[in-house]
C-alpha positions in Angstrom: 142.5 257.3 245.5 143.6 259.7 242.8 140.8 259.2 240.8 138.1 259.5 244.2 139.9 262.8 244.8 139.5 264.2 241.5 135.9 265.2 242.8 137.3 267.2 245.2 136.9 270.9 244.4 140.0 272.0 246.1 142.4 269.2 247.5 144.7 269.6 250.3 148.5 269.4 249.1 149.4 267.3 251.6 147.0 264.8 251.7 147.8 264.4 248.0 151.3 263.6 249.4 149.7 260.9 251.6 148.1 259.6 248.6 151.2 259.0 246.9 153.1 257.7 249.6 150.6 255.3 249.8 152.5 253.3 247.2 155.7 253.1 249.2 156.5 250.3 251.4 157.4 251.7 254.4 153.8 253.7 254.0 151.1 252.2 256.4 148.1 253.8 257.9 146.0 255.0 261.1 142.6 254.4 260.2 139.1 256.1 261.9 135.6 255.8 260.2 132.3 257.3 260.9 128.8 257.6 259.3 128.3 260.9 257.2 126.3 262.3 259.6 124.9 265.8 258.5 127.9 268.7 259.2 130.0 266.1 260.7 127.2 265.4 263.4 128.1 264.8 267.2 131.5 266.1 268.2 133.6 263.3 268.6 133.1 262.7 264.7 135.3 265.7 264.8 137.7 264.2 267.8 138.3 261.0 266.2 140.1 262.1 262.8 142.2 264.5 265.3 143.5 261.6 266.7 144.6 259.2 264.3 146.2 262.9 263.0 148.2 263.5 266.2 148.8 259.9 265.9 150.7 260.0 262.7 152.2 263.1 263.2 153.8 261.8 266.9 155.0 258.6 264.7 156.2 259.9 261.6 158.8 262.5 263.9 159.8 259.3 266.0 160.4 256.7 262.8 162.0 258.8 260.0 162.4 256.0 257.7 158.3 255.4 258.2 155.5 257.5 256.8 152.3 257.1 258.6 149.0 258.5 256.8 145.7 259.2 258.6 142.5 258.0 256.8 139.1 258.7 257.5 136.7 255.8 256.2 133.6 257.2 255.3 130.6 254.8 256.0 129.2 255.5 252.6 127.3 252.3 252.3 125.4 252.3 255.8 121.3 252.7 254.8 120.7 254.3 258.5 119.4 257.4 257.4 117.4 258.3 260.4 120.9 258.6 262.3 122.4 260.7 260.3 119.9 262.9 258.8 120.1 265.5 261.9 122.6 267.5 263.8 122.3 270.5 266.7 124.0 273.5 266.8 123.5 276.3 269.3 120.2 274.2 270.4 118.5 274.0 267.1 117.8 270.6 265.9 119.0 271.0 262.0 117.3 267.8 259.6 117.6 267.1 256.2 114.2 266.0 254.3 114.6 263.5 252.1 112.6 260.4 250.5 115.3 258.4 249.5 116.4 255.1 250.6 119.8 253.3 249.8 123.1 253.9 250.6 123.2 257.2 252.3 126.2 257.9 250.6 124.2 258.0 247.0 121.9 259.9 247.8 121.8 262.9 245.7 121.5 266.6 247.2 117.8 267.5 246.7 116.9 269.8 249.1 120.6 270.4 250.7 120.8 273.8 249.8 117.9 275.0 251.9 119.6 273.1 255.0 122.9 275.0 254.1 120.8 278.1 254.4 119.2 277.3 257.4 122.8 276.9 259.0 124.1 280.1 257.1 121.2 281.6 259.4 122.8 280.6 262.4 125.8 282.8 261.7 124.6 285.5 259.5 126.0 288.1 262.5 129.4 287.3 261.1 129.3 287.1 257.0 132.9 286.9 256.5 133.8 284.3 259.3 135.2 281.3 257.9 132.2 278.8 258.4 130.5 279.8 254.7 133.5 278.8 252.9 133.3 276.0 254.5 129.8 275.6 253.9 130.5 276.4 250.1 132.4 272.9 250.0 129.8 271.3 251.3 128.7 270.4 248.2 128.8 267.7 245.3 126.8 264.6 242.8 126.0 263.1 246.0 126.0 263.5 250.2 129.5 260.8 249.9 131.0 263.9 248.1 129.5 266.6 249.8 130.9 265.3 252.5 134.7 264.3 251.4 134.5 268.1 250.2 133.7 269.3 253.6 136.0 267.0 255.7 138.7 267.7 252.6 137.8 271.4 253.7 137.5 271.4 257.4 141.0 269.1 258.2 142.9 271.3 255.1 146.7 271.4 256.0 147.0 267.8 257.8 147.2 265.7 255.0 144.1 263.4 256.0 143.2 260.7 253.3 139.4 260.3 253.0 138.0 256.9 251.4 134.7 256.0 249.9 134.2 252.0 250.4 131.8 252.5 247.6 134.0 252.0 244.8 134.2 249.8 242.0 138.0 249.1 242.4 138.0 248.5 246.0 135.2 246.4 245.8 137.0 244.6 242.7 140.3 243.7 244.9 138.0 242.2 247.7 135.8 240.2 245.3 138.1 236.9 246.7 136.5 237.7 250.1 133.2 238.4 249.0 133.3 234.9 247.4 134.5 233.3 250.2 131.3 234.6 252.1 128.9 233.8 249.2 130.0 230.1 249.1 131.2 228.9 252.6 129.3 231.9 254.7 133.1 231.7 256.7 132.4 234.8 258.7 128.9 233.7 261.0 130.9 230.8 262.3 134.4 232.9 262.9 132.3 235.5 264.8 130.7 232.9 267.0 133.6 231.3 268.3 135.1 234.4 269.6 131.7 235.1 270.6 131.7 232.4 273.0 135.4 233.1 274.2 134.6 236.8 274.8 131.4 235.5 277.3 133.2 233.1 279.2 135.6 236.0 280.2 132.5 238.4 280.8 132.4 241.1 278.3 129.6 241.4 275.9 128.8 240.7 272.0 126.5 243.4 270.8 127.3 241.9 266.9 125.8 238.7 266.3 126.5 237.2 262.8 123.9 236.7 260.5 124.6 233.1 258.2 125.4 236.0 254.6 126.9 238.8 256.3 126.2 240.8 252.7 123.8 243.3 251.3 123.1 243.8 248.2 122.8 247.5 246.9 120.4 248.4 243.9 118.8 251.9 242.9 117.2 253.2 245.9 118.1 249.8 248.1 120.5 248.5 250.0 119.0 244.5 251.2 120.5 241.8 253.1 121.6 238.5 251.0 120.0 235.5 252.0 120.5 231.9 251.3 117.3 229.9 251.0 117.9 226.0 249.9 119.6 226.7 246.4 118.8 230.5 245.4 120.6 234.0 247.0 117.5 236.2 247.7 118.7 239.5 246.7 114.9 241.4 247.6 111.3 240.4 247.9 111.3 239.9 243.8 115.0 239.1 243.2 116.8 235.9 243.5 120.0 234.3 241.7 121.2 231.2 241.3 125.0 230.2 242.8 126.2 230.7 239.0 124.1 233.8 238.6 125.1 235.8 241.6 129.0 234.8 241.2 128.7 236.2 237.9 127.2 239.5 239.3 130.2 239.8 241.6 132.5 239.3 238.7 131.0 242.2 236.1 129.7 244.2 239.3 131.7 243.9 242.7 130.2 247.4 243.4 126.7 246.2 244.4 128.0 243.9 246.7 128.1 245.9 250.3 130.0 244.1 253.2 127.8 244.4 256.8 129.0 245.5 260.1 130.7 242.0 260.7 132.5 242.3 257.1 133.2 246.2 257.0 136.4 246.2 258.6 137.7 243.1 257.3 137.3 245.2 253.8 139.0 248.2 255.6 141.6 246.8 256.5 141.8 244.6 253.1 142.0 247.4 251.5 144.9 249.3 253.4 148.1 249.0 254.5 146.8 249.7 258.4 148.6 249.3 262.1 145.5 250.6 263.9 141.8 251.4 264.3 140.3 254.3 266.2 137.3 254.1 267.8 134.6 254.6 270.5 134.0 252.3 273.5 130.9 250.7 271.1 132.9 250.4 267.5 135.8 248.2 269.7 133.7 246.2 271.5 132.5 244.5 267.5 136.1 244.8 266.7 137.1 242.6 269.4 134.3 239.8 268.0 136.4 240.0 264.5 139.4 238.1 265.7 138.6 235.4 264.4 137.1 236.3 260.7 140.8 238.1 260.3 142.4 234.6 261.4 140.2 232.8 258.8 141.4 234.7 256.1 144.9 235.0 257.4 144.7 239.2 257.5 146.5 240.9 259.9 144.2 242.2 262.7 145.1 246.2 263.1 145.9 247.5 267.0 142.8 248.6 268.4 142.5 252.3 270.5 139.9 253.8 272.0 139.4 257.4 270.8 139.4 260.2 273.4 136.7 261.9 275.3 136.0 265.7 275.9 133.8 268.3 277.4 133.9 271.4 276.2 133.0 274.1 278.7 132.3 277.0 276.6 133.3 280.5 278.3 129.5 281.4 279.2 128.8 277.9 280.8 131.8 279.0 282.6 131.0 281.9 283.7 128.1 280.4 285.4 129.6 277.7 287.0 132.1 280.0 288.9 128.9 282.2 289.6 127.1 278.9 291.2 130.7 278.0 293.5 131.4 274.7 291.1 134.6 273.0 290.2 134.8 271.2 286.9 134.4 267.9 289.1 131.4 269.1 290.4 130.1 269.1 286.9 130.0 265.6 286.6 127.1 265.3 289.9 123.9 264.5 289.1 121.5 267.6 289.0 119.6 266.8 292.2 123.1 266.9 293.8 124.5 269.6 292.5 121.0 271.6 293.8 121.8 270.0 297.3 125.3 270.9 297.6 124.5 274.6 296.1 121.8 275.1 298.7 124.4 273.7 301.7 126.8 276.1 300.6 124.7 279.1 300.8 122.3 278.6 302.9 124.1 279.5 305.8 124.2 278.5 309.7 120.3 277.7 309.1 121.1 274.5 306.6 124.5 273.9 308.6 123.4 269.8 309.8 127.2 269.1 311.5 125.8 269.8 315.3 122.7 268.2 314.6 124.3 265.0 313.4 127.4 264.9 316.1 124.2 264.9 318.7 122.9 262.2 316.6 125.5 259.9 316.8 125.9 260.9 320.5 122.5 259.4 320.8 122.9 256.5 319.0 126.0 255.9 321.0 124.0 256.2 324.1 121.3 254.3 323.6 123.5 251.5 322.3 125.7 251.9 325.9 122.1 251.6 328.1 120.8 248.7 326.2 124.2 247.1 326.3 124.1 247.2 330.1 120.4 246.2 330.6 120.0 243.4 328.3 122.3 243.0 325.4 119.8 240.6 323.9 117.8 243.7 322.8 120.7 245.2 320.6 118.6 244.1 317.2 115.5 246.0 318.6 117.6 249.1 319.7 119.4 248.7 316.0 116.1 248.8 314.4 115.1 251.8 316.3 118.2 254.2 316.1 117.7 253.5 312.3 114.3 254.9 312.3 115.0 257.7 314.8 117.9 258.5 311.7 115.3 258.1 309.0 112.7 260.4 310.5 116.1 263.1 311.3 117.2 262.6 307.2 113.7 263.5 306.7 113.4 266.7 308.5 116.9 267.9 306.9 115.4 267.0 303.1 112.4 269.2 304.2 114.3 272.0 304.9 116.8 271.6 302.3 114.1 271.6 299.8 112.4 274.7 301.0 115.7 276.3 300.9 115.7 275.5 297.3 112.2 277.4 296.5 114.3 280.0 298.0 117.0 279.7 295.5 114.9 279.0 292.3 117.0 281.3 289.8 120.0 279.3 291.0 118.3 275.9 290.2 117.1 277.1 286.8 121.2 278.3 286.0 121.8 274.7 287.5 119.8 273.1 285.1 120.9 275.0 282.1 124.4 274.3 282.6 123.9 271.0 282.9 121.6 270.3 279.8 124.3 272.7 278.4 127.1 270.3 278.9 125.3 266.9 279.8 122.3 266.4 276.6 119.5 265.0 278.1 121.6 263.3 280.6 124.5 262.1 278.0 128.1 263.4 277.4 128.2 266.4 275.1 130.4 264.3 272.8 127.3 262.6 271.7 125.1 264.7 270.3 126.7 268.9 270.3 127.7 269.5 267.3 131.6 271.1 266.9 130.4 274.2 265.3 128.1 275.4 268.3 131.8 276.3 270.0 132.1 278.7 267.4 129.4 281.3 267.9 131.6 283.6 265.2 132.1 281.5 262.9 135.7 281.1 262.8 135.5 277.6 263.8 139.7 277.2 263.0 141.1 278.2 266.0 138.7 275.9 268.1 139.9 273.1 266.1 143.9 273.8 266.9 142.4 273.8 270.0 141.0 270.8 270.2 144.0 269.1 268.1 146.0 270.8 271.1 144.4 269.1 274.3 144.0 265.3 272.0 146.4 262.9 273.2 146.2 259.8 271.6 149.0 258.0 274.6 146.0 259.1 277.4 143.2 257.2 278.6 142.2 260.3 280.5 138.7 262.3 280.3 139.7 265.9 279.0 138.1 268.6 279.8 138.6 272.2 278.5 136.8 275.1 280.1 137.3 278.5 278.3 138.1 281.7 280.0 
């Protein structure tokens, strides 16, 4: 870890610390990882490594004779490029043109400058707010560290530990593991038993093991390992024999990269970790690992889900106390937040309570007459109440949408505030990047912020509207 962080331009103190503490004991870790998505991507890349901070920081005051370092796990080795190559701020769509292939982590920085101008753009109204420092950092050989140096830059003061799986060492310490996989393929089998244990109780398995749950990473390429009859085929014009390819993991550990089924097993190999944080997605393959920790005999970490948050900046807030919405309200669908505006305002015109009450009334009647005639028409009298109540939901829709053309600058603010906070239908965690909640630029005070509202003992949805 030393030697990782000697790339970093300017180190926080504290995480140093960490570092060094690492070698006690009583040290152990909270872990989160993520891809390097481009300026830290979606917003909960940003929530996650809060929380395994507030985490720490709640333990280390409780058990003095403890420490407990948070660690961000940098997916270095993921080849995904397409899901990490973009990122949104203030609406604009922001993407990074590359041709290379690989490990995303080695890719070098061709072409990364012009993006750091394009997002200097964004903010050029404020040319000494603190995001162009930060964008200074961002920075290095390659986008693993460019992007240490910006989450080194952006958590400063918290004493976060950031990893690159893609080292030589690491790799070098697991070799036993990746042996074990080469030669008795332990981990497809391991999977597939808890597999059928997590079905019978009705939750899913989106992980399904493959028989080598290895790639193998080259220049430029990073391609599955496959055993066919007595050869490993490393690529379309590679193969090695059992003696060859053991003897490539001896002299080079590094170019063997562990999948989604072996990725934590190496995280947590290589730390001295009590717990995972994650999103709903990452703990649902974590819970199909069980058994692949029990093969090995490695101590499977505590698993949390991360938290979740909307942010309601101060303009979308404005406009929902203009439009008469709550914060729960938020969470309607579109169509029903249109209704319930146009109910509210409309007036006596749109108010439906008399009508219905002399709907039910009758209902009521025509159930009492029947009743007393011939009882044995109640399923014909059912039949036609329920289109006499079809036919009245009818007329109301009617008016209610020509109430709406009435109200069309309301439905258009409607609209914008909910693509605002709900992208294309999904939470804003997903896809809004942290930085488009600081228009100025000053992006540190949002992030106390955020640190603020994170509580790592809640299961609860957070929201934080701005005044």
């Amino acid at each position: 870890m030393k030697r990782q962080y000697e790339k970093v331009s300017q180190p926080d103190p504290k995480s140093l610390e960490n570092i060094e503490r690492l070698a006690d004991q009583n040290t152990f870790t909270f872990t989160t990882g993520h891809q390097l998505s481009l300026f830290t991507g979606p917003l909960f890349f940003v929530l996650k490594i809060l929380q395994v901070i507030k985490q720490t920081e709640a333990l280390n005051a409780q058990f003095s004779e403890f420490n407990f370092v948070p660690v961000f796990w940098m997916a270095s080795e993921d080849h995904d490029f397409e899901e990490i190559q973009s990122t949104t701020i203030f609406n604009e769509k922001l993407t990074w043109e590359t041709d290379q292939s690989g490990a995303v982590g080695r890719f070098k920085l061709d072409g990364f400058e012009e993006l750091k101008e394009k997002i200097k753009l964004l903010f050029a109204n404020h040319p000494e707010s603190e995001i162009h420092a930060l964008l200074e950092s961002y920075s290095g050989e390659n986008l693993a560290d460019a992007t240490r140096n910006l989450v080194n830059q952006l958590f400063n003061g918290f004493g976060l530990v950031i990893i690159d799986g893609d080292d030589s060492t690491l790799k070098n310490q697991f070799a036993p593991i990746l042996k074990k996989e080469l030669l008795e393929e332990f981990s497809a089998s391991a999977v597939e038993k808890t597999n059928k244990l997590l079905e019978e109780n009705g939750l899913k398995t989106p992980v399904h093991a493959r028989e080598l749950n290895l790639f193998y990473l080259d220049a430029g390429s990073r391609t599955r390992i496959e055993k066919i009859g007595e050869k490993y085929q490393l690529s379309e014009s590679k193969s090695m024999s059992e003696v060859e390819i053991l003897a490539e993991l001896d002299h080079h550990p590094e170019r063997f990269s562990p999948n989604v089924v072996l990725r934590p097993v190496y995280q947590e190999f290589s730390l001295p970790n009590l717990a995972y944080i994650g999103g709903a997605g990452e703990i649902s393959y974590w819970l199909q690992l069980k058994g692949v920790f029990d093969t090995i005999q490695l101590t499977y970490p505590i698993i949390n889900v991360r938290n979740s948050l909307l942010w309601v900046d101060s303009a979308s807030s404005k406009k929902m106390e203009a439009l008469g919405f709550t914060v729960n309200d938020l969470f309607e669908p579109v169509d029903a937040l249109k209704r319930n505006y146009v109910q509210m305002n409309a007036g006596e015109e749109l108010d439906f309570s008399e009508f219905n009450q002399l709907q039910q009334s009758i209902s009521s009647l025509i159930e009492k007459h029947v009743h007393a005639v011939d009882p044995a028409m109640h399923q014909y009298a059912q039949a036609e109440i329920a289109r006499l109540e079809k036919q009245l939901a009818s007329i109301q829709d009617k008016l209610i949408k020509r109430s709406k053309y009435k109200n069309e600058a309301a439905m258009m603010h409607i609209e914008q505030l909910k693509d605002r906070l709900f992208p294309n239908g999904n939470l804003q965690e997903r896809s809004t990047n942290f930085f488009s909640f600081s228009p100025d630029g000053n992006y540190r005070s949002r992030l106390l912020e955020l640190y603020k509202h994170i509580d790592p003992s809640s299961s609860d949805f957070c929201v934080i509207v701005e005044n």
